[in-house]
C-alpha positions, 0 to 999 in steps of 0.5 A: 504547515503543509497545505494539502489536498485529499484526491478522492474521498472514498472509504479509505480517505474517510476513515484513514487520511482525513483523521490522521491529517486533521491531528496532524501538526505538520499539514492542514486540510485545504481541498478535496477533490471527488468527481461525485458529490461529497460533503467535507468541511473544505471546498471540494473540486470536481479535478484537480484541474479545477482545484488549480485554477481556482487559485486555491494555495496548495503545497501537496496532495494526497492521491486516494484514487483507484489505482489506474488513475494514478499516474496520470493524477500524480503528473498533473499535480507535480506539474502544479507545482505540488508534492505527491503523496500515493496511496499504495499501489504508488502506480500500475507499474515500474515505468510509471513510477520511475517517470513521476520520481524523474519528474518530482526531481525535475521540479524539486518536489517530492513524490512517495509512495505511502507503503502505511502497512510498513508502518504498523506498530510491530514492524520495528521489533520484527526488523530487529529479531529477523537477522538472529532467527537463522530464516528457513522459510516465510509462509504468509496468510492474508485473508479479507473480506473485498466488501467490506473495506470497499463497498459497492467498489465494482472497479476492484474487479476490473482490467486494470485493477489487482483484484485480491493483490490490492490488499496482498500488496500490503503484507508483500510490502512488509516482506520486502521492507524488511528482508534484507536481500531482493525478493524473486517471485518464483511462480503464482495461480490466480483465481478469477470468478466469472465476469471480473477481470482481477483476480479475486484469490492467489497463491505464490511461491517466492524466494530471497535472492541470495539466501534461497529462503522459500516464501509461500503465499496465500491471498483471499479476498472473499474470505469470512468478514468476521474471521479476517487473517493478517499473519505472516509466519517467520521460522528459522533455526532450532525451531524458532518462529516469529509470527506477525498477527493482525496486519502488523499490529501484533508481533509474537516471538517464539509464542511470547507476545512482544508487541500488541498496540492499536494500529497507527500506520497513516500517521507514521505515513504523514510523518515520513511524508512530512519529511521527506518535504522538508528534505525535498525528497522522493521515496517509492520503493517498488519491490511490492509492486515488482512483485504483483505484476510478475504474478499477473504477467506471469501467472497460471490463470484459474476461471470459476464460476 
């Protein structure tokens, strides 16, 4: 039984990590850690220096903070002594996530990256029908509504938050886990409102490193709560198209449906969490991140008001 502590118990802790570890036969619920008051059914600790000092026995943490804190958070705890669980983004940036890896392997612990939309219930299928669709061109559509997943969360719109990518991230980590060739970011347009600092809409242009398949992006994060868009279009030869619905939980093959199951992507989190521990492991693909951060370094900016 794995031991572990939830940092940051906000509205995606609640609804996603805490159902998941409570039915979860590999880990047990112990602490949490909130710098505002918070009622769960486990001691909470204003840090997770003051979750160590208490003597608390503790194996792993998983990391449910905004994203800028991240890194620092996942030093302290592999310098406790425990592994590491990241809700996505892992880190701001490569340099970051390469520094923790060396470190949780210096301590022989583990440190993941935690990719759930990877884990939807059609990305098995897709990864099968990709190689014999002949690919000419991805067109991806992810279209949500900021508040209604993270309300009131004026963080999400500063220096140092992604802005829409915070919930682009998730289909851009689909497409690189399941291409089988590196991912090059071509060019973007960011658009901001006035006053924020992220980018609150975004489209890209990307291309696959050795087959030169184009990629074209769309990424909205005011859009209508009642009419969201997860889609990822795939269309290859002879007119052959496989379309990705519902952030995963939907696969459609040439207008067949293949797949259609209710979303279980953080228990497949915990799963793979789980075993990378007990092969003392380490996993943070950063082929997602790359992809974001030359979008905001390299951007052309659009101001609104």
């Amino acid at each position: 039984m794995i031991r572990i502590a939830v940092i940051g118990i906000g509205q995606i802790a609640r609804q996603q990590h805490l159902p998941v570890i409570a039915h979860d036969p590999d880990f047990t619920l112990v602490a949490a850690v909130s710098p505002v008051p918070t009622v769960v059914e486990v001691p909470v600790f204003r840090s997770l220096a003051e979750l160590k000092k208490s003597g608390l026995a503790v194996d792993a943490v998983a990391l449910c903070t905004p994203p800028d804190l991240r890194y620092a958070l996942a030093h302290e705890a592999l310098s406790a002594g425990w592994h590491v669980l990241l809700e996505k983004p892992p880190t701001l940036t490569r340099s970051q996530a390469v520094a923790l890896v060396h470190l949780a392997n210096q301590q022989n612990l583990t440190v993941f990256a935690a990719w759930h939309s990877v884990y939807s219930a059609a990305v098995p299928e897709l990864r099968k029908v990709l190689p014999e669709l002949g690919l000419k061109h991805v067109t991806i559509t992810w279209k949500e509504n900021a508040e209604k997943w993270h309300p009131g969360a004026s963080w999400l719109w500063q220096a140092g938050a992604l802005g829409v990518f915070d919930a682009g991230i998730n289909a851009l980590s689909i497409l690189c886990a399941v291409l089988p060739e590196t991912v090059l970011y071509e060019s973007a347009k960011l658009y901001f409102h006035a006053g924020q600092q992220a980018p609150c809409e975004a489209t890209l242009s990307l291309r696959g490193c050795s087959s030169a398949v184009p990629i074209s992006v769309q990424f909205d994060w005011r859009h209508d709560p009642e009419n969201e868009i997860w889609e990822i279009i795939w269309e290859g030869e002879n007119s052959n198209r496989v379309v990705l619905q519902d952030g995963g939980a939907r696969l459609l093959v040439n207008g067949c449906e293949m797949i259609q199951l209710p979303s279980q992507e953080y228990a497949g989190v915990y799963q793979h969490f789980a075993s990378l521990i007990g092969q003392k492991m380490s996993s943070l693909d950063l082929g997602a991140l790359d992809l974001v951060t030359d979008a905001l370094a390299f951007g052309e900016r659009v101001h609104r008001q």
